[in-house]
N, C-alpha and C positions, 0 to 999 in steps of 0.2 A: 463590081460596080463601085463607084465613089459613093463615099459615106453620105456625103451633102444630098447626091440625089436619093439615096435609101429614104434620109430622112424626111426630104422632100412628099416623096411618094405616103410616107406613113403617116403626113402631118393629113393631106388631102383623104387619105382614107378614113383617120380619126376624123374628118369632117363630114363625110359622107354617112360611116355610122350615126355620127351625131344627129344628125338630118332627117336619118330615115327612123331613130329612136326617136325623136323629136314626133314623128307625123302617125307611132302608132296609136292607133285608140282602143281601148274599152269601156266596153255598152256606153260608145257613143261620147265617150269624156277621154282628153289625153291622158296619157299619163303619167302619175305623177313622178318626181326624181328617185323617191324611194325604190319605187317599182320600176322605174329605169334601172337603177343600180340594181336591182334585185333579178332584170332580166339580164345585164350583159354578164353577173356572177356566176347565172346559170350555163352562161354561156364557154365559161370557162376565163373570162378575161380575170388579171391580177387587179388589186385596186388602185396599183398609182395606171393601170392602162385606162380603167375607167375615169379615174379623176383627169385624166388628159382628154378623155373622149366629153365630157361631162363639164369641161371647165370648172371643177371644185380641187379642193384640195383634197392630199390624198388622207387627211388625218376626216375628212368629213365627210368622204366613203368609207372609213372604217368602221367610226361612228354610226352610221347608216347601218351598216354590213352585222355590224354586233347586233342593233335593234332587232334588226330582220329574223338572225340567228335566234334570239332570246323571246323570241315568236313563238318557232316553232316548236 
């Protein structure tokens, strides 16, 4: 397949993740970026894929990524 639509295809998925990370809740509150970032990590994604899903950059999912670590 051409590149163009690959990436086509992958811009619309990062939107649809984004979408559906966007509309989850707990106890009733969204939530928040940290904890978005801290579910798609679990989910195996790298951090510049999050910062594309996420619209931040990727130095401010790492950022993120380290607090989270320095949690646990």
């Amino acid at each position: 397949m051409d590149d163009n639509f690959n990436a086509a295809i992958l811009k619309r998925l990062d939107i649809c993740v984004a979408l559906l990370l966007q509309s989850l809740e707990r106890d009733g509150a969204r939530l928040s970026r940290r904890e978005q970032i801290r579910t798609l990590d679990s989910l195996g994604l790298r951090p510049i894929e999050i910062a594309n899903i996420l619209g931040k950059t990727q130095t401010y999912v790492n950022k993120e990524l380290a607090g989270i670590r320095k949690r646990r």
